[in-house]
C-alpha positions in Angstrom: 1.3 22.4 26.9 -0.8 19.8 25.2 -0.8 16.3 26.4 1.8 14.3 23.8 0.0 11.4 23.4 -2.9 13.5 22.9 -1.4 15.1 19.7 -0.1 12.4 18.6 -3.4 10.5 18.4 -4.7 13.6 16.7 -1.7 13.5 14.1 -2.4 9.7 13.4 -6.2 11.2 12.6 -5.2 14.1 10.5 -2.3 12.2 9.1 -3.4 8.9 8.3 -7.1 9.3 7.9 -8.9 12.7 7.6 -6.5 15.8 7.0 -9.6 17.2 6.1 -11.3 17.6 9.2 -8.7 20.6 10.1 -8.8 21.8 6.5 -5.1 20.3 5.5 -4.2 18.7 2.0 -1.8 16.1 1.6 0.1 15.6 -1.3 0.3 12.0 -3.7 3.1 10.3 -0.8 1.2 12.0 2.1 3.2 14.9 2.7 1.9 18.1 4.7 4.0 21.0 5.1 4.4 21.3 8.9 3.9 25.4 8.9 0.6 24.1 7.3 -0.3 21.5 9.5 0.9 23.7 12.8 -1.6 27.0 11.2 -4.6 24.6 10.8 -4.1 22.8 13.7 -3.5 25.5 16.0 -7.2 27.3 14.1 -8.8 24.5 14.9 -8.2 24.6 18.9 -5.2 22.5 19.1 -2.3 24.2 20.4 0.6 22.7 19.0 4.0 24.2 18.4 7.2 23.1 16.3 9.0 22.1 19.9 5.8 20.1 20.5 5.8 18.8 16.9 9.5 17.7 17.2 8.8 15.7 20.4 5.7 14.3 19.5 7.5 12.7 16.2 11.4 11.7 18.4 9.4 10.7 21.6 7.0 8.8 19.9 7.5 4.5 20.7 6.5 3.6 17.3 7.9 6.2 14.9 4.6 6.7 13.5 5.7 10.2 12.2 8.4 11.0 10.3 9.6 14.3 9.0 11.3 15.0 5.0 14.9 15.9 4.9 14.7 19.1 4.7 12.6 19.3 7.9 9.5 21.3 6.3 7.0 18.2 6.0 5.6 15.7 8.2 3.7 12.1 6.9 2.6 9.5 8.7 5.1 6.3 8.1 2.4 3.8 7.3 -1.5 3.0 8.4 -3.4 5.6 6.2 -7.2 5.3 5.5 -6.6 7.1 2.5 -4.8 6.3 -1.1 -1.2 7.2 -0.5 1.7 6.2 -2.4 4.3 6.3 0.5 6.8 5.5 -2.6 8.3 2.7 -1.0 10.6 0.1 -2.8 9.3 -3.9 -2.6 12.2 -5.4 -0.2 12.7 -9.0 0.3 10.8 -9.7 3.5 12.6 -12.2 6.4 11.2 -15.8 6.2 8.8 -15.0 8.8 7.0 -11.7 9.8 4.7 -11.9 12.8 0.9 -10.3 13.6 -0.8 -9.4 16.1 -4.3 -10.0 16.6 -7.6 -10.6 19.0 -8.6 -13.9 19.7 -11.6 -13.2 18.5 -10.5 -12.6 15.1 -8.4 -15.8 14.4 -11.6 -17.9 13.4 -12.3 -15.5 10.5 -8.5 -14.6 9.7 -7.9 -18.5 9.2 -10.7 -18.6 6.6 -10.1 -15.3 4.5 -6.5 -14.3 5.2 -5.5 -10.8 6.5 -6.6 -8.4 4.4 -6.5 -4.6 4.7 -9.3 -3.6 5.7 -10.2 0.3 5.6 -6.3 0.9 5.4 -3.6 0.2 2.3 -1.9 -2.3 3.7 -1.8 -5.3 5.9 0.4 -4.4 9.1 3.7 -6.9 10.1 5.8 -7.1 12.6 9.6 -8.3 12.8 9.1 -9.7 16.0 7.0 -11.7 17.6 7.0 -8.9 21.2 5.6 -6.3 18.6 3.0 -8.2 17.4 1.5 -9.1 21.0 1.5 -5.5 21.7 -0.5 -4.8 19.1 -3.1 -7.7 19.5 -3.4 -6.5 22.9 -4.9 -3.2 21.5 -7.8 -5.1 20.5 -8.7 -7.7 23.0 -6.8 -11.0 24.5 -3.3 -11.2 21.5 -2.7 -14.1 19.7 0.4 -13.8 17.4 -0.2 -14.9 14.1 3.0 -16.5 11.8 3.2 -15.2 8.4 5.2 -17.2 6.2 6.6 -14.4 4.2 9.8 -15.6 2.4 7.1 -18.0 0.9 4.5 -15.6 0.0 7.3 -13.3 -1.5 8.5 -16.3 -3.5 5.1 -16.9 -4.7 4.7 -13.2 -6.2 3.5 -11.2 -3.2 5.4 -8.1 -3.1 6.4 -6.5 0.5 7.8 -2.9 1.9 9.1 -1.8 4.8 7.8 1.7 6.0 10.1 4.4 7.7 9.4 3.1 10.9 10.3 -0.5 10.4 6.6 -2.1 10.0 6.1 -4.4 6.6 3.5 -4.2 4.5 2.1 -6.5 2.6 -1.6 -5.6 0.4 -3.2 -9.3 1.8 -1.9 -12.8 3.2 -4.1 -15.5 1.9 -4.9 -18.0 4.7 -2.1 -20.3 3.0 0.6 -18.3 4.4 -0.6 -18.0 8.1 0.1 -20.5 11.2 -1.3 -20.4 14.8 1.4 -20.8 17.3 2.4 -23.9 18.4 1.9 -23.2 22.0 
């Protein structure tokens, strides 16, 4: 059996960023049908079966996956490359929403806000733990403050994915503090 953090990096690819690589078409919200997804996948020399599949998406830390109701399609819950409408609903963010980022990157994050980038969507964390995880990903963290009860206020419109991450399209540099310590 496949190593699970294996296929899950190789979801988040085909999921979030190039379906096409294996041949797979998402629909509008980013939908596959798993059957789909499992025939491609498996074609394209990764062995992956529905108990796999099922693991991958429960076992997996950050819920990037998540799977429809009626258990026939998989998406990814937030982080595509590509233009998805994950048809989420704006939701009133909390006062604050935290993220995590290189040190390296503060300089320039201070002077043109967090912006998307290649994905949809900014990425923000409830919690400050979360967000230093994340910065770690990319070098030495430092955990940004996002002042989002104040951006939302001012017009900015946030959503909360499936998997509990808020998104946000930009945070001008207005909206974003250091920490204090």
């Amino acid at each position: 059996m496949a190593d699970i953090v294996t296929i899950s990096k190789f979801l988040s690819l085909i999921l979030r960023h190039n379906p096409g690589e294996i041949g797979l078409t998402l629909d509008s919200q980013g939908w596959a049908l798993i059957d789909d997804l499992l025939e491609k996948a498996n074609a394209h020399g990764k062995r992956i079966s529905r108990q796999v599949l099922d693991r991958v998406v429960a076992e997996n830390d950050k819920k990037r996956f998540a799977i429809s109701d009626d258990g026939q399609r998989i998406r990814a819950s937030q982080g595509h490359s590509l233009e998805i409408n994950l048809a989420l609903s704006p939701q009133e963010p909390p006062e604050f929403l935290f993220h995590g980022t290189a040190s390296r990157f503060v300089d320039s994050i201070l002077q043109t806000g967090l912006n998307a980038g290649n994905r949809q969507h900014v990425h923000l964390s409830l919690d400050q733990a979360t967000a230093v995880k994340v910065g770690q990903r990319h070098g030495k963290p430092v955990v940004l403050t996002v002042r989002a009860g104040e951006m939302a206020r001012s017009g900015f419109k946030f959503f909360l994915s499936d998997n509990g991450v808020w998104l946000t399209d930009s945070v001008p540099p207005a909206f974003i503090s250091l920490p204090t310590s």
